[in-house]
C-alpha positions in Angstrom: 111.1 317.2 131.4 108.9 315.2 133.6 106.0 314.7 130.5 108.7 313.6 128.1 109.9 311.0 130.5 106.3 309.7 130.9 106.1 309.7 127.0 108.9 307.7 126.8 108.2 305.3 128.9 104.8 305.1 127.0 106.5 304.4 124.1 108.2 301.8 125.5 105.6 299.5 127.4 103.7 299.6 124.0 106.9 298.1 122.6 107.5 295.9 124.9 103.5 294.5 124.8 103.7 294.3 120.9 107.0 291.9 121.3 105.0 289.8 123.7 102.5 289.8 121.2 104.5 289.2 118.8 106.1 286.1 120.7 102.9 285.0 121.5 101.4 284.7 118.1 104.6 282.8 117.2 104.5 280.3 119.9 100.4 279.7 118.8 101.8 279.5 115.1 104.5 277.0 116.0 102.2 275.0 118.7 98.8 275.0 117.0 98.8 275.8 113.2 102.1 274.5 112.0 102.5 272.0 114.9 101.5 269.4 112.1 103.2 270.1 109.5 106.6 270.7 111.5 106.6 267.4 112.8 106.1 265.8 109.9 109.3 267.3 108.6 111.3 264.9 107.3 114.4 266.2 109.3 112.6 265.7 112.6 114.0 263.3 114.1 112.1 263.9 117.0 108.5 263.1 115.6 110.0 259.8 114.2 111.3 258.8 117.6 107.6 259.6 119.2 105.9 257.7 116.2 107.9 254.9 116.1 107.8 254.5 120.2 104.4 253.5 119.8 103.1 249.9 119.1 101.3 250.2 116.0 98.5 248.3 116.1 97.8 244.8 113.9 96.3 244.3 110.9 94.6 241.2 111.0 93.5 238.4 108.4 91.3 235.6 110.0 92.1 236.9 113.1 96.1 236.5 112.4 98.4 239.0 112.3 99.6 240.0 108.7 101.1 243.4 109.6 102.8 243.6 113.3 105.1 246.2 115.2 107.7 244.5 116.8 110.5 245.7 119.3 113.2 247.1 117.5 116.9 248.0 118.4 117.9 251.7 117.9 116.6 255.3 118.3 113.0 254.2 116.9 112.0 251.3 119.6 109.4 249.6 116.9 109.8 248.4 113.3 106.3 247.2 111.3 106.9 243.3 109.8 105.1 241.5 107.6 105.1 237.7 108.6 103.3 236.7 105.5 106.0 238.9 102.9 103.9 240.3 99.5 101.2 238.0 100.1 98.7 240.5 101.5 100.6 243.6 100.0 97.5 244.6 98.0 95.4 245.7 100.8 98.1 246.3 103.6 100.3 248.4 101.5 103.5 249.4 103.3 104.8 251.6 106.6 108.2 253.0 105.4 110.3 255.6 107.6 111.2 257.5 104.0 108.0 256.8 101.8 105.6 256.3 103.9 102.6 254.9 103.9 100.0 252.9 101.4 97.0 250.9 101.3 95.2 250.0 104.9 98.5 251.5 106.5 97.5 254.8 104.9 93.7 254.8 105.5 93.7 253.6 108.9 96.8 254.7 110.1 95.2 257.3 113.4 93.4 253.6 114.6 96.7 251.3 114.0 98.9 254.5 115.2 96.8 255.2 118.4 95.5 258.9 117.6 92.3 258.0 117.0 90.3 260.6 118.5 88.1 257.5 119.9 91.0 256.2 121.9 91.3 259.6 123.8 89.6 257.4 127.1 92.1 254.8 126.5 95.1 257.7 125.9 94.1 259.0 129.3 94.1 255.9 131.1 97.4 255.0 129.6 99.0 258.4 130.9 97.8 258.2 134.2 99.1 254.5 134.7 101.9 255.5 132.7 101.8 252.5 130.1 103.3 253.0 126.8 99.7 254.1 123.9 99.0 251.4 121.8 97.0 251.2 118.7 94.0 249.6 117.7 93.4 247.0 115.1 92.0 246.6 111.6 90.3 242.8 110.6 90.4 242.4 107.0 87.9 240.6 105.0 90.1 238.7 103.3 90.3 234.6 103.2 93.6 233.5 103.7 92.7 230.1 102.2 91.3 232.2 98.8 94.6 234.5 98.8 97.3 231.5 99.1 95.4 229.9 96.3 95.2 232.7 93.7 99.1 233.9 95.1 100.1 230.6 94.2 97.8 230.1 90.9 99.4 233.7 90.0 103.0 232.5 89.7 105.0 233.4 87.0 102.1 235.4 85.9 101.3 239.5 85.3 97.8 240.1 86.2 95.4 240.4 88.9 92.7 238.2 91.2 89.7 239.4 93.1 87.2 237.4 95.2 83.9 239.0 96.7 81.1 237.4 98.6 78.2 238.3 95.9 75.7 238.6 98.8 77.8 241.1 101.3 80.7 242.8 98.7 83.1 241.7 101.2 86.3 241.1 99.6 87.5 237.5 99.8 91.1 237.5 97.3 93.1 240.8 96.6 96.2 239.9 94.7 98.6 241.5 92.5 101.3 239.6 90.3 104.3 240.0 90.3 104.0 241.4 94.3 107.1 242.6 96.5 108.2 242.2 99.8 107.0 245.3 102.2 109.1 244.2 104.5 112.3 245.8 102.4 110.5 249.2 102.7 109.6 248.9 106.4 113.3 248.4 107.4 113.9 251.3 109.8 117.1 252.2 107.5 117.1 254.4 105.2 119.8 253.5 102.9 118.5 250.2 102.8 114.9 251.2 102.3 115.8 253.7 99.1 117.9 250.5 97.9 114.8 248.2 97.9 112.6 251.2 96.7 114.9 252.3 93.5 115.1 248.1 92.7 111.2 248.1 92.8 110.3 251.6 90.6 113.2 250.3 88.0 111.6 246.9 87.5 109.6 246.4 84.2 106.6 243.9 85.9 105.4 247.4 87.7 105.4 245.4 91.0 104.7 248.2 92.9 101.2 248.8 90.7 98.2 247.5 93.1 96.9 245.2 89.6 93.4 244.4 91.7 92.0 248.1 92.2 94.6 250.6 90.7 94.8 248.9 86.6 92.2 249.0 84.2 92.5 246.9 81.4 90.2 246.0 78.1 87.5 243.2 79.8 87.3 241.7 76.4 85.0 238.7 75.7 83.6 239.0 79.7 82.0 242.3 79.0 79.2 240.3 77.0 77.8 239.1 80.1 76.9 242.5 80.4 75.9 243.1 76.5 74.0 239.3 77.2 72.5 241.4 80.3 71.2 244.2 78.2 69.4 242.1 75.6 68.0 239.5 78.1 66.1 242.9 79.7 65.5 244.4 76.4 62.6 241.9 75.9 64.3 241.6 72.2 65.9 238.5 72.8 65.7 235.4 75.1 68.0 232.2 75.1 66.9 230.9 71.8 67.0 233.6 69.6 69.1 233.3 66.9 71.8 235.3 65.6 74.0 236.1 62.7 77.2 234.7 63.4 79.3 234.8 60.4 83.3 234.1 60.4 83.7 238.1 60.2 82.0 241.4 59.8 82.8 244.6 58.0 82.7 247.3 60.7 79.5 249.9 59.6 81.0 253.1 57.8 84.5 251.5 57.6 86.8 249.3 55.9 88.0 247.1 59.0 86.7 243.6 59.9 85.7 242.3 62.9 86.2 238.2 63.2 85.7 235.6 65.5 88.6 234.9 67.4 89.5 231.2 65.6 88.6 233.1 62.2 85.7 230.4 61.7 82.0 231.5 61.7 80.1 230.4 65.0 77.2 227.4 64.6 76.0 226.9 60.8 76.6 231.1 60.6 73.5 231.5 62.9 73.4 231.0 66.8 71.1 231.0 69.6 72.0 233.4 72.3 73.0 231.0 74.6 75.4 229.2 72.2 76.7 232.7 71.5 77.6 232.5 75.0 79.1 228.8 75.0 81.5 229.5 72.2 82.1 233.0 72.9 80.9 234.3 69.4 82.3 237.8 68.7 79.9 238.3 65.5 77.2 237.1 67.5 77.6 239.9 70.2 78.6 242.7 68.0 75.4 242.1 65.8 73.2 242.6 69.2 75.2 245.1 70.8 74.4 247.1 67.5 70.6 245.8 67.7 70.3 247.3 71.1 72.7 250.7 70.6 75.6 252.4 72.5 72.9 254.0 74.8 71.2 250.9 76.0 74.7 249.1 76.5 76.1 252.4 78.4 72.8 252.3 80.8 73.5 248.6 81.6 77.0 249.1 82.3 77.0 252.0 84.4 73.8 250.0 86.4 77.0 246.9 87.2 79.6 249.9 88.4 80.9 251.5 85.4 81.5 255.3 84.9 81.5 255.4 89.0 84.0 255.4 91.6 84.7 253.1 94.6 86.4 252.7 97.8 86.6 249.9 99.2 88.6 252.0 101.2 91.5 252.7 99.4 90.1 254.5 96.1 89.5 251.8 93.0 90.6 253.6 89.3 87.0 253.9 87.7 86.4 251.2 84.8 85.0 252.9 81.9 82.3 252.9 79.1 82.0 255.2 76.5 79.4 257.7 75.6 78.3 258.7 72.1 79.2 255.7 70.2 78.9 255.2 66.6 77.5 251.6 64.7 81.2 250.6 64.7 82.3 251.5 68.0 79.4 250.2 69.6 79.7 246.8 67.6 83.6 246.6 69.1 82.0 248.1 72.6 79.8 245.3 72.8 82.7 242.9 72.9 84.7 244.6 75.6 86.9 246.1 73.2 87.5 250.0 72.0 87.7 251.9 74.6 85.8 249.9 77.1 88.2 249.9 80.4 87.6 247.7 83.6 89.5 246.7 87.0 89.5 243.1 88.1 87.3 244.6 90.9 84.8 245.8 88.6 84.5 242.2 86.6 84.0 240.4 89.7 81.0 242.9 90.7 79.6 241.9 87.9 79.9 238.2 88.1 78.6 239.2 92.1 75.7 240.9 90.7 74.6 237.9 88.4 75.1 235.8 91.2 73.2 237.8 94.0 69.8 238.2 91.7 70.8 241.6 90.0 71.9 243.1 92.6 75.3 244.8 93.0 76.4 245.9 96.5 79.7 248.0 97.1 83.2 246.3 97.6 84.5 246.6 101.2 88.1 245.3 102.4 87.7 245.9 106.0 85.3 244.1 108.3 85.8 245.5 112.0 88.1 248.0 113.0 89.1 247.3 116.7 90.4 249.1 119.7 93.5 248.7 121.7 91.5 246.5 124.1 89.9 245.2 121.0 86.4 246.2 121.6 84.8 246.8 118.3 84.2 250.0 117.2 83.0 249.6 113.7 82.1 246.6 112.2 81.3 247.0 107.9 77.8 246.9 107.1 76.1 245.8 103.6 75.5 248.6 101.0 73.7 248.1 97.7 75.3 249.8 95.1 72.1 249.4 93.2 70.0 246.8 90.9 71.4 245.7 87.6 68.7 243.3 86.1 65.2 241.6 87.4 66.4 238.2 89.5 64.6 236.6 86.1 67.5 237.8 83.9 69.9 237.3 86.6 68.9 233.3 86.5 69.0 232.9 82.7 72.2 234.6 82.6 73.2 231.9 85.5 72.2 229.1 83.5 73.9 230.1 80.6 77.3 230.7 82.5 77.1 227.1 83.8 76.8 225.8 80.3 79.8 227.8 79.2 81.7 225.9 82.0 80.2 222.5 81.4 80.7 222.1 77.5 82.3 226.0 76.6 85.6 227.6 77.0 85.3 227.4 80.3 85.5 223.6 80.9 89.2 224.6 82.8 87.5 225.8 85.9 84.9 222.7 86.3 84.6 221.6 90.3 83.5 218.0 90.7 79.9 218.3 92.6 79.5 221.7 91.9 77.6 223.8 89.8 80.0 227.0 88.5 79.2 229.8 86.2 82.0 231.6 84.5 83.0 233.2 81.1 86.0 233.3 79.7 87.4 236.4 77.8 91.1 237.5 75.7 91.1 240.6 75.0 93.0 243.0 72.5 95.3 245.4 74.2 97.1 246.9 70.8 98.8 246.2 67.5 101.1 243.5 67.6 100.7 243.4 71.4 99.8 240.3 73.3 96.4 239.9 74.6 95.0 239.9 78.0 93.4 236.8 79.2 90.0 236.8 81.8 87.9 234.8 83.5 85.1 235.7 85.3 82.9 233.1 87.4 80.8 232.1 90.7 80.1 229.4 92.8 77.9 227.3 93.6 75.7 228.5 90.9 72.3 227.9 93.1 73.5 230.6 96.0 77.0 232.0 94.7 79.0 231.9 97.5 82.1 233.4 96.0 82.7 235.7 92.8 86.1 235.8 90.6 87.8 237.3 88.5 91.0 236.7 86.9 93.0 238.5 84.5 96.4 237.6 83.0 98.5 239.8 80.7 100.5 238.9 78.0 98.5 236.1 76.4 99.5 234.8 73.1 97.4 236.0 70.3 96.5 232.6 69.1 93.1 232.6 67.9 92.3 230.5 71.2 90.6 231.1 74.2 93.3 231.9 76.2 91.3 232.8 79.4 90.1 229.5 79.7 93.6 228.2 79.4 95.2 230.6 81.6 93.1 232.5 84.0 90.1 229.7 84.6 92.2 227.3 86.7 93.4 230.4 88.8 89.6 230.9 89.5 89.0 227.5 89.9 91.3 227.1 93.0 90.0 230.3 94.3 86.8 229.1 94.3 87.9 225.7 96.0 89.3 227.4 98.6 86.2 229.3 99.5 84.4 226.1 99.1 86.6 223.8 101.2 87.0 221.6 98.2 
């Protein structure tokens, strides 16, 4: 009797040990591996209420505020404001309470939230004194001067603008047209914040598309500064060498033509290089691209950007050259067209690497990230991306820019007093479809203090140069800005 008792009550304390085991591993589950994931649950409420008690930290533009928390009214005590509406929407993104987050909000959200594990000191002090965590700060590199000027120059337009400091990569203009008002996502209501959202995803501009990094689009005429790049460091060609530049040409192995945009041969049917430049001669540049060969024109590309992938830090779509091209395709390649892809981003590191002697250095958006006392704890540092022609080519392909902006199709971005280089580009997008204007530039000239480039859909399919028409004065006032004209 006695040893069954004592095996029952064996029996027992095991079960009771495996429950408290059992409860155990559950509470480690629930407080260590799914701690995460349960609070960011959308039906916990209580997660919200601790992330919104928090003053989330600024981001910053010049030093001013372009994204701030303010004191709300409410369960959740602050609610993120944009003072400045869609102008800086392209790198700040949004802070939703039912979508989220995007752009800077999204990268650097543990520094502008407060959980930076770098803040732990700060954290610490703020519990014992029993103030309320704050978050750090992000400092953009943007120019609010450049931004308001290619906003406004991007009214009533569909395209794109990027500015970078050729000698840094630092990113000067980020702006997307048509842009929208964060500030309708960032409501602290969520009926009103699936409102705004469902009016934004149903409207045919594509506001919410982030035009700068996230679109490629056919560079056109612009990629033959790289094509121009490629011969010029051949040794094949220099600035005088002339070139067949009939009204058309019959595609190699095919039936299709190939003209000049104003159907009219370039020059007396043969043109230097450089006035194949001025006048933007599409027989000109198909007849070296297929001198030089898919190959050589892929290398170049891929030495300005293409074929790679950048963050600057939110993660640029990758503008794209083909492999394995045939006489025809590299004849259209060599123009910008077939399947040659490229962001706005990606055009102005080119006209940055022309301007800073061949060499291309990586786009970066942010230029300090700061603490809650705002002591600096990182502050962006120059990276070369790598070397895309000899400082040589880099200054003949300068001088020939400026020409195509003093008496080309580029005359639309001239600054009184100051040397600019720039090419102007339309591009084909499909059948029947309207083209895609570009412009591409730097200025001054001598030192290239700031890089553009513009890009404007639906362009009239004219026969003109629409680029210079439409996106060159947009450039031009960019440029003015960074220049204090």
């Amino acid at each position: 009797m006695i040893g069954s008792l004592a095996v029952t009550i064996r029996r027992l304390s095991i079960f009771v040990a495996l429950l408290f085991l059992a409860l155990m591993v559950n509470i480690n589950l629930v407080q260590v591996t799914r701690a995460s994931s349960l609070a960011n649950e959308p039906g916990n409420s209580r997660g919200l209420i601790r992330e919104y008690s928090r003053q989330r930290g600024p981001i910053l533009v010049d030093g001013v505020p372009v994204a701030v928390s303010v004191a709300g009214s409410g369960t959740l005590k602050y609610q993120r404001t944009y003072p400045y509406s869609g102008l800086y929407v392209s790198a700040t993104g949004f802070y939703s309470l039912i979508y989220g987050r995007t752009g800077i909000e999204r990268i650097e959200d543990s520094v502008l939230s407060g959980t930076d594990p770098r803040f732990s000191i700060q954290q610490l002090s703020d519990l014992i004194a029993g103030r309320p965590t704050k978050g750090g700060s992000v400092l953009l590199t943007i120019n609010a001067k450049a931004q308001e000027a290619a906003a406004a120059g991007m009214v009533g337009k569909i395209g794109a603008v990027v500015a970078i400091q050729p000698s840094t990569g630092a990113i000067l203009a980020l702006v997307q047209s048509p842009t929208f008002n964060p500030n309708l996502l960032a409501v602290n209501n969520g009926t009103a914040e699936q409102a705004a959202w469902n009016a934004l995803i149903t409207d045919p501009r594509q506001p919410l598309l982030n035009r700068p990094l996230a679109q490629v689009y056919p560079p056109g005429s612009t990629f033959k500064l790289v094509t121009l790049t490629a011969a010029l460091s051949s040794g094949k060609y220099n600035l005088t060498t002339e070139i067949p530049s009939p009204a058309a040409i019959r595609l190699p192995n095919s039936t299709a033509m190939l003209p000049n945009d104003n159907g009219s041969r370039c020059g007396n049917g043969h043109v230097t290089l450089l006035q194949a430049l001025e006048v933007s001669c599409n027989t000109a540049f198909a007849n070296v691209g297929m001198s030089l060969g898919g190959d050589a024109l892929l290398a170049q590309a891929e030495k300005f950007g293409f074929n790679s992938s950048f963050q600057v830090p939110m993660t640029a779509a990758t503008s794209r050259f083909p492999s394995n091209l045939d006489p025809a395709q590299t004849a259209l390649s060599a123009i910008g067209q077939y399947d040659v892809r490229a962001t706005a981003m990606q055009m102005a590191m080119v006209a940055a690497a022309i301007s800073n002697h061949g060499v291309v250095n990586e786009p970066y958006l942010i230029q300090q990230v700061l603490g809650p006392d705002l002591a600096p704890l990182e502050t962006a540092q120059v990276h070369p991306f790598g070397t895309a022609m000899s400082p040589l080519v880099a200054a003949e392909v300068t001088a020939m820019m400026v020409g195509v902006v003093q008496s080309g199709t580029g005359t639309a971005a001239q600054i009184p007093g100051v040397a600019v280089a720039g090419k102007t580009g339309t591009a084909q997008t499909a059948p029947g479809q309207p083209a895609d204007a570009w412009f591409v530039s730097f200025a001054p000239a001598q030192s290239g203090d700031v890089a553009v480039a513009v890009v404007v859909e639906g362009a009239p399919n004219d026969g003109q140069i629409s680029g210079g028409r439409l996106a060159a004065p947009v450039a031009r006032a960019v440029m003015e800005a960074i220049l204090n004209k």
